[in-house]
Structures are given as structure tokens and as C-alpha cells.
C-alpha positions in Angstrom: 283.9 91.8 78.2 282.9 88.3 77.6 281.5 87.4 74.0 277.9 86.4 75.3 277.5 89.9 76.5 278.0 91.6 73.0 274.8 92.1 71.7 274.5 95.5 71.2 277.0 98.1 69.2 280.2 98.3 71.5 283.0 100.6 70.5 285.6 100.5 73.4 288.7 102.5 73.8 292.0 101.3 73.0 295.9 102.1 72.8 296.1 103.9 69.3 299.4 103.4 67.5 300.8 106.5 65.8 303.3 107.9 63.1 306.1 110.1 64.7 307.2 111.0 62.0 306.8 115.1 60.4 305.3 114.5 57.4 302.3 112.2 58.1 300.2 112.6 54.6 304.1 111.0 53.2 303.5 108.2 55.2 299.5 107.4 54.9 297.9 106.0 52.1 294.2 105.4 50.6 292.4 102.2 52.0 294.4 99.0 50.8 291.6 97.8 47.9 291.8 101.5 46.1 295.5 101.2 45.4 296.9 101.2 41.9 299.9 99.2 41.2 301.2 102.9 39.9 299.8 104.3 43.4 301.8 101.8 44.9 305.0 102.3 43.5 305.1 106.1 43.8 304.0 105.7 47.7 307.0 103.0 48.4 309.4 106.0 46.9 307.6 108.9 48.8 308.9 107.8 52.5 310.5 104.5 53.7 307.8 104.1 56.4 304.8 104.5 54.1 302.4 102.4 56.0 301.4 100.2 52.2 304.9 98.9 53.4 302.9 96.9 56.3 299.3 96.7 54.4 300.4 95.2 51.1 303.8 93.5 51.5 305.8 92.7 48.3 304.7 89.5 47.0 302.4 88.9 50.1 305.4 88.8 52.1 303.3 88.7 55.6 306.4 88.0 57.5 307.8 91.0 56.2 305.3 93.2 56.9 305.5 91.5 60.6 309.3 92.5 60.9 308.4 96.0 59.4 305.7 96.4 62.0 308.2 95.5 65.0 311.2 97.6 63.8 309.0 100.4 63.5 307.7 100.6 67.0 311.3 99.8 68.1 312.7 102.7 66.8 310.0 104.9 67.7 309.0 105.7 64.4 305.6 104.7 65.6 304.7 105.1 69.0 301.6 103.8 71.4 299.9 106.0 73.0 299.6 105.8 77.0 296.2 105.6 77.8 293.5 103.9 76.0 291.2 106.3 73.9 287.9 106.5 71.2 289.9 108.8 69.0 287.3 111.2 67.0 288.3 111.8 63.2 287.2 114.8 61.0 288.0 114.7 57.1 287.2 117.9 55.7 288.0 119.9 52.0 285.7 121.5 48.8 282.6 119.6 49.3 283.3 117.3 52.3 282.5 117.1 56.4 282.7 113.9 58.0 283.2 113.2 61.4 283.3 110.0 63.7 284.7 107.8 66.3 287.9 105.6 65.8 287.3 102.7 68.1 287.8 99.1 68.9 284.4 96.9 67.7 283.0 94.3 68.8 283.1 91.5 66.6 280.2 89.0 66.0 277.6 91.3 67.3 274.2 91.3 65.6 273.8 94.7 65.9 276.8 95.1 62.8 275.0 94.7 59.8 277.3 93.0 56.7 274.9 94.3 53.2 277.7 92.9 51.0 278.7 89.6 50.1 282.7 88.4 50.1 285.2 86.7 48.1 287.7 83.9 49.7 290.6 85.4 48.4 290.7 88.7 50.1 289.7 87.7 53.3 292.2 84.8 53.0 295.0 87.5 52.2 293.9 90.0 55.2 293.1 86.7 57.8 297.2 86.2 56.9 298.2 89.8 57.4 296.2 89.9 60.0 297.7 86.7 61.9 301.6 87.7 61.0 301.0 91.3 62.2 298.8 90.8 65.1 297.2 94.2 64.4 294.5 96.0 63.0 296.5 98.2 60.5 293.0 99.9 58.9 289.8 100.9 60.3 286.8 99.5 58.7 284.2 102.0 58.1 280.7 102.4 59.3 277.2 104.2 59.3 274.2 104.7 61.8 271.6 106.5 62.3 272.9 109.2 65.7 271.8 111.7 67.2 272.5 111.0 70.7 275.6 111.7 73.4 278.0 110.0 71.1 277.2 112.5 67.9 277.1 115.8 70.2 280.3 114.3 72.0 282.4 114.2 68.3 281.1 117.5 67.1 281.9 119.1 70.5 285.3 117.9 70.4 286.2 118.9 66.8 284.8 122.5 67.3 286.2 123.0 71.2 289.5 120.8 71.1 292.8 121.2 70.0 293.9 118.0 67.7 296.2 115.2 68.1 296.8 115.3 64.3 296.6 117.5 61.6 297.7 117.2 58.1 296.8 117.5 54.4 296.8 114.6 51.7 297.4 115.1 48.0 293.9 114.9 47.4 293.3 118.4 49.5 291.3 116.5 52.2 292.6 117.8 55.5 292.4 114.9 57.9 292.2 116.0 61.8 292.0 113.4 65.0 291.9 114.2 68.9 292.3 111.1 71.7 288.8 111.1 73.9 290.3 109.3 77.2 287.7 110.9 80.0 286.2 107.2 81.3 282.9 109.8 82.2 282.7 110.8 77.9 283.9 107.0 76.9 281.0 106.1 78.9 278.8 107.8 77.5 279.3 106.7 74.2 278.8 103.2 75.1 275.7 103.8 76.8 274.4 105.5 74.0 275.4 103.3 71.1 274.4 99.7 73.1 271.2 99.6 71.2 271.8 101.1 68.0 272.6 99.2 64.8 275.4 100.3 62.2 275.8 99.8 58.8 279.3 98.1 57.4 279.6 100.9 54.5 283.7 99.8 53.7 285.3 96.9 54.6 283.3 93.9 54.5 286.2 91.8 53.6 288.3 92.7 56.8 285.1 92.4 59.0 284.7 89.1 57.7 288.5 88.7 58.4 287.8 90.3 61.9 285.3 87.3 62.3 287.5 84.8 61.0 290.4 85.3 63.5 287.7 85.7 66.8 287.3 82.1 65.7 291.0 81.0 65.9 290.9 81.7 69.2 288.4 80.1 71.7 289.1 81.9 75.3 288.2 86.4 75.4 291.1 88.7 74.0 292.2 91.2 71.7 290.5 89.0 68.7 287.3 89.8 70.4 287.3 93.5 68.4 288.8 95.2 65.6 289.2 98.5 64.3 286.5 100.2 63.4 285.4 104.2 62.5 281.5 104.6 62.8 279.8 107.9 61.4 276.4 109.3 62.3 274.9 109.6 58.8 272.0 111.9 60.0 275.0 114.1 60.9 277.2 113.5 57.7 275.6 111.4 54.8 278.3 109.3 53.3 278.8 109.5 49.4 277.8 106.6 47.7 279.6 105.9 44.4 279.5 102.9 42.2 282.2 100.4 41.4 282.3 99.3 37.9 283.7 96.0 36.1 285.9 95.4 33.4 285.6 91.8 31.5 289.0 90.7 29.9 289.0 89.4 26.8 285.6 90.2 25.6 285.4 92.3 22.7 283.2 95.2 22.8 281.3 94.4 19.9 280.7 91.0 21.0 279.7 91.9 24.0 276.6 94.7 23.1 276.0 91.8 19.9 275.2 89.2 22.7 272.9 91.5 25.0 270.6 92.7 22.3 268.3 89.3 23.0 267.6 90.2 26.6 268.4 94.1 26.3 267.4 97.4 24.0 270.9 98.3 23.2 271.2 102.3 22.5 275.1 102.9 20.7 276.5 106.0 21.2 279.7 107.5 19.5 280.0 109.2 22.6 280.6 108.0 26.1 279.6 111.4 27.8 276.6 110.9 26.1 276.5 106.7 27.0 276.6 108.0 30.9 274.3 110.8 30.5 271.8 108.1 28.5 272.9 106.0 32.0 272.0 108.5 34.7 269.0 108.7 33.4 267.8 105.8 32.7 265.0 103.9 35.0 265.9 100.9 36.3 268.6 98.2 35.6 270.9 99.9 33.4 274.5 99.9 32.1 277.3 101.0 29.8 279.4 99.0 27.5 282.3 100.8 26.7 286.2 99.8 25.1 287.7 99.3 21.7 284.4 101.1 19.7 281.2 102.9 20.4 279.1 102.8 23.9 276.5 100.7 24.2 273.6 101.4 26.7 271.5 98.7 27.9 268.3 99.7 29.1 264.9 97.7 29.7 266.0 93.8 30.4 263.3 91.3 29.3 261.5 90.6 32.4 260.5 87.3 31.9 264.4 86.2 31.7 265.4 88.1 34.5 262.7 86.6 36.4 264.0 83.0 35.6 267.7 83.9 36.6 267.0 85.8 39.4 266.8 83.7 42.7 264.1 82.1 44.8 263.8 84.0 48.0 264.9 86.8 47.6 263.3 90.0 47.9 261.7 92.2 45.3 264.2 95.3 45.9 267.3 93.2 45.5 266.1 91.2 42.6 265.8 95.2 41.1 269.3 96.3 42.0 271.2 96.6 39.3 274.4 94.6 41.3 271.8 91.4 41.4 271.1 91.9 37.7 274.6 91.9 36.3 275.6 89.2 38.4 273.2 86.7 38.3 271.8 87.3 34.9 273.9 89.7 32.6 277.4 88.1 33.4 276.4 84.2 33.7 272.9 84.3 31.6 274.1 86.6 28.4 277.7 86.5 28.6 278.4 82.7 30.6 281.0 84.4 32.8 281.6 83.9 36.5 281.4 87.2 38.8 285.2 85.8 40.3 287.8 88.0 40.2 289.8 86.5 37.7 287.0 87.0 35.1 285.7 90.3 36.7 288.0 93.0 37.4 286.5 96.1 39.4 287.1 99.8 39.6 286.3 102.0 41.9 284.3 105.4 41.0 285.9 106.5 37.7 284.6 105.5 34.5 287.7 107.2 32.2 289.6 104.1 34.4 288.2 101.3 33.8 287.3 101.9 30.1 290.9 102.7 29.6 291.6 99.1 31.9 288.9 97.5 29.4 291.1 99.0 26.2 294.3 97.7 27.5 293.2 94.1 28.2 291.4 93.7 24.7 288.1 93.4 27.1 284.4 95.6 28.0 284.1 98.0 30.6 280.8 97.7 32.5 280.2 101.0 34.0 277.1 101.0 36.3 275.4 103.9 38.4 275.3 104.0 42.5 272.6 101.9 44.0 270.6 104.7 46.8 271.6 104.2 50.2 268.1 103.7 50.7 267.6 100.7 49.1 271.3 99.3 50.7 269.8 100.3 54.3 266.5 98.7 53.3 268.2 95.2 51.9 270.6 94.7 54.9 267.9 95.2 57.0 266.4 92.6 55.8 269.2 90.4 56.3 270.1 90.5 52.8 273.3 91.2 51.5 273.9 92.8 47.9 276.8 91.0 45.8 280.3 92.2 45.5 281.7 95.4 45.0 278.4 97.1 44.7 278.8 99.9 47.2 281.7 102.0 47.9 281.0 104.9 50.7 283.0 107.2 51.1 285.1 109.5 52.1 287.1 106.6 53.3 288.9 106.7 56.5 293.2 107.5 55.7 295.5 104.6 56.3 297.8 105.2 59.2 296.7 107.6 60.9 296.1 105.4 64.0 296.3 101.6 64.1 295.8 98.9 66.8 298.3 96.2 67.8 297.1 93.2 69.9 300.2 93.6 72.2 298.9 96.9 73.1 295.8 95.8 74.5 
């Protein structure tokens, strides 16, 4: 398919690449960005194939993970499947349903819709990975809104079918795939999805590395799509949880001391109470937590947010709370940079990165989830929220199924 052609949301088939091995929750992982240097080490010990041997190489060892990648499928402990295949993935446990598609996406189309801004650095390290490998080793995760032949097709299949793949992680989530290779059902899908729109919920950084290596190459191949698994929220809402900062080397107490002339700073002895104060609270809002007492901050002065905010931008992402910390609480009250040398994030759990805050003599910044609403509503617009405001989840497993360009 040439590039012009690409308008529209196109998911094709293609030749997944597969563990062999018995024990496939031993040698999957989380998504690369949620991995803790302890998760790491205890998931290089649980099997010599773990698949963070081929997403994080030691010391960004891309050549490494290259060699890794080609010994693997040498010996057969992965293996690529015959015939090309939209592979449909259920994630089920106490609480959770979520079903979708596993496919090959078109890269560059305006019909994928980026609501997050990136950093140079991780797309620089995946772009690198991504060249020594040749392969999409993680799907990038995505919403729309369904409904049509492609939803009824992957609730069809995961009721009717028997699956490819079946196994149970650590975290109880019981992860199930099945290969869709009828051309009449890949068909289908296609037709149905060319005018839709989907939502980049995970993954923004290797979409942006997805786009990076399209360029690299000027004639149609393999570059022209990357791994993708798109979910029909109407069908299964995703979760939407926040991601909170840490600030090294700011103390606590100089941290609430220097918000209390933009803020109304509420201390609490208790940080249950501090995120209860938080859940409730209207608007902006967040939690200073560390060495000491929490400190909510509630009610910013409006006339200084309005002159750090800015120009052109629209009125319900000058109110997210992402926009406020990162154009007015961090560089306006506290003169940091939102990099990631100054800002550290964590995903989901507060207890973490207060305990992350205590241990580098800094301030946890714990925030609440922006409403997929307003993310839907800003990208639309062709807006994109800062950083590390939105993590969706459940996220897609790591290894399960992978692409490699030779393959295709």
C-alpha cells in the first residue's frame, strides 16, 4: 500500500513472532517505561529469554539486543508464524475485560491521533532499538470509538474460538490471543475501520519512533507500519490512571513554603487524608508529599495562571491539571524544567513515588487522572496534553507477539 493512500485507520495482517517456550508469563514482561530497576533484575533471573533481554538491553547495548533477537529465532525459541494474521487479544482477571486487535498500523495517517507531547530522549533510545533490531518488539496501544464488523469480529472470536495462547501473569491477569487469518474477516476489518479515528492511549513515544524510522527510509516497506493493539472503548473503557512526579532535591518544606503565593496550601499529618482532600477537590489540584506533612494545593490564583499559561491554546487544556504543573507550578513557583532529569515520573501509585521523593531528599507531586473526556476532547482539537499525563490501561503484555521487518 503506497503511503499517499493511507488516510484512513489501516490495521493490516502480518507474520506474528512467538515464544515457544512453556512458561510464557516467565518470559513476558510489563510495557518497557513501567519497569523498575528491581523489576528488572528479578525478570533477567526468572528465564534466560525474558523478552526485557531484547527491550532494554544492558547499558543500551542495541547490538546486543540485535544478536539476542537473531539467536532466538535461530534456535526456535521464537518462532514466525506461517501466514499473516490480525491476532485478537483478551486480558481478563477481578475487575478487568479488554479485548482488541493486534495488528500492523499505518504510520503517518491522520486518522491516528497523538494527545501527548514527547521527549527526545526516549524516542532517541527506541528510534536505536528500533534500527539495530529491525522489529517492533511492543505493541503500542490504542482507543476508538467501535461498534462495527471489527468489534463483533473480536468478541466472536474470543467467545467461539479456541486460543493461540493462554497464560497467567503474576499480577492474576490471564492474557489470551487467537491468529484471525480468513482474508474474507481481515477484510472486513479494514473496511470497517478506513474511516474511523483512534486515540494513541500508550505509547506515544514509540509512535513517534514509528514516524521517525518511516522517514529513514524514502521508497514503501516494512517502516510503513508498526505494531499496534486498538481497543473499541464503547466495548471496554480503558482505565485511566495518573502519573505522578517526584522533584529531586527539593525539600518538602520548601516546596509547600514557595506555593503558598499562588496557592491555598491545606497540611495534613496524614497522606490518606492529603489524597482524599485531592480526590475531591475542584479543579487544578495536587499533593506535596516527602520528608514531613502533605500539603494540598487547591485554588491557584487565576490571574498568574492566566499570565503563564500559553497563547492559543484552548480553554480545557489551559484547565488540565498536566498544563498547570508544567507551565506554571514547576517553571513559575518552583523555576524547574519539566525534563526528565529534573522531573522524575511514576506511574499510578502514590506509596511509590513519595517513598522515590524520600530517598532522593526531594517532593512527590502526586496528581489525580485527567477524564478521558477532556483527553478525547483536547486531541480532537489537535492539541496535545504535556508529558506523562495519561497512562491507560490495562496495557498490552510484552512478548506475547512481536513483528520483525524480515518477516514481512
Amino acid at each position: 500500500m503506497e503511503r499517499s493512500e493511507r488516510a484512513g485507520l489501516a490495521l493490516r495482517p502480518f507474520h506474528g513472532v512467538r515464544f515457544t517456550v512453556d512458561d510464557l508469563a516467565a518470559v513476558t514482561s510489563p510495557p518497557y517505561d513501567l519497569i523498575s530497576p528491581d523489576e528488572l533484575h528479578e525478570l533477567l533471573h526468572r528465564h534466560a529469554n525474558n523478552v526485557v533481554r531484547l527491550i532494554l538491553p544492558e547499558a543500551g547495548h542495541y547490538g546486543g539486543a540485535k544478536a539476542e533477537l537473531n539467536g532466538w529465532l535461530d534456535s526456535g525459541v521464537l518462532t514466525v508464524d506461517p501466514l499473516p494474521a490480525l491476532y485478537v487479544y483478551e486480558q481478563s482477571g477481578a475487575g478487568v475485560l479488554q479485548r482488541g486487535l493486534i495488528g500492523a498500523l499505518g504510520v503517518g495517517s491522520t486518522s491516528v491521533l497523538p494527545h501527548e507531547n514527547v521527549m527526545p530522549g526516549p524516542v532517541a533510545d527506541r528510534l536505536a532499538l528500533m534500527r539495530a533490531t529491525q522489529a517492533n518488539l511492543e505493541p503500542i496501544f490504542l482507543v476508538y470509538e467501535g461498534g462495527g464488523s471489527a468489534s463483533r469480529l473480536v468478541g466472536d472470536v474470543a467467545r467461539l474460538r479456541r486460543p493461540l495462547v493462554e497464560v497467567r501473569t503474576g499480577d492474576g491477569i490471564r492474557h489470551r490471543l487467537w491468529a484471525v487469518t480468513d482474508p474474507h474477516e481481515i477484510a472486513a476489518v479494514g473496511e470497517d475501520l478506513r474511516d474511523r479515528q483512534a486515540l494513541i492511549a500508550d505509547g506515544h513515544h514509540r509512535y513517534a519512533t514509528y514516524e521517525r524510522l518511516q522517514k529513514d527510509h524514502p521508497g514503501p516497506g516494512p517502516w510503513d507500519y508498526g505494531l499496534a493493539f486498538l481497543v473499541d472503548s464503547t466495548q471496554y473503557p480503558p482505565d485511566l490512571q495518573a502519573i505522578h512526579r517526584v522533584i529531586p532535591d527539593l525539600p518538602l518544606g520548601e516546596a509547600a513554603a514557595r506555593a503558598k503565593g499562588a496557592w491555598q496550601v491545606h497540611e495534613f499529618t496524614s497522606l490518606e487524608d492529603a489524597l482524599a482532600g485531592l480526590a475531591d477537590a475542584a479543579g487544578p489540584a495536587f499533593v506535596l508529599a516527602g520528608d514531613g506533612p502533605s500539603h494540598l494545593l487547591t485554588d491557584p490564583d487565576p490571574v498568574q495562571i492566566e499570565h503563564a499559561m500559553p497563547a492559543g491554546r484552548s480553554a480545557r487544556w489551559r484547565s488540565l491539571a498536566t498544563s498547570v504543573l508544567t507551565e506554571f507550578l514547576l517553571p513559575k513557583v518552583w523555576g524547574i524544567a519539566d525534563d526528565e532529569q529534573s522531573v522524575l515520573v511514576v506511574h499510578h501509585d502514590p506509596l511509590a513515588a513519595v517513598k522515590l521523593a524520600r530517598r532522593r531528599g526531594g517532593t512527590a507531586v502526586l496528581l489525580n487522572p485527567l477524564s478521558t473526556p477532556d483527553v478525547l476532547a483536547v486531541a480532537a482539537q489537535g492539541e496535545r496534553v504535556p508529558r506523562k499525563s495519561t497512562s491507560f490501561g490495562p496495557k498490552p503484555r510484552t512478548g506475547l507477539v512481536m513483528r520483525v521487518f524480515s518477516a514481512e
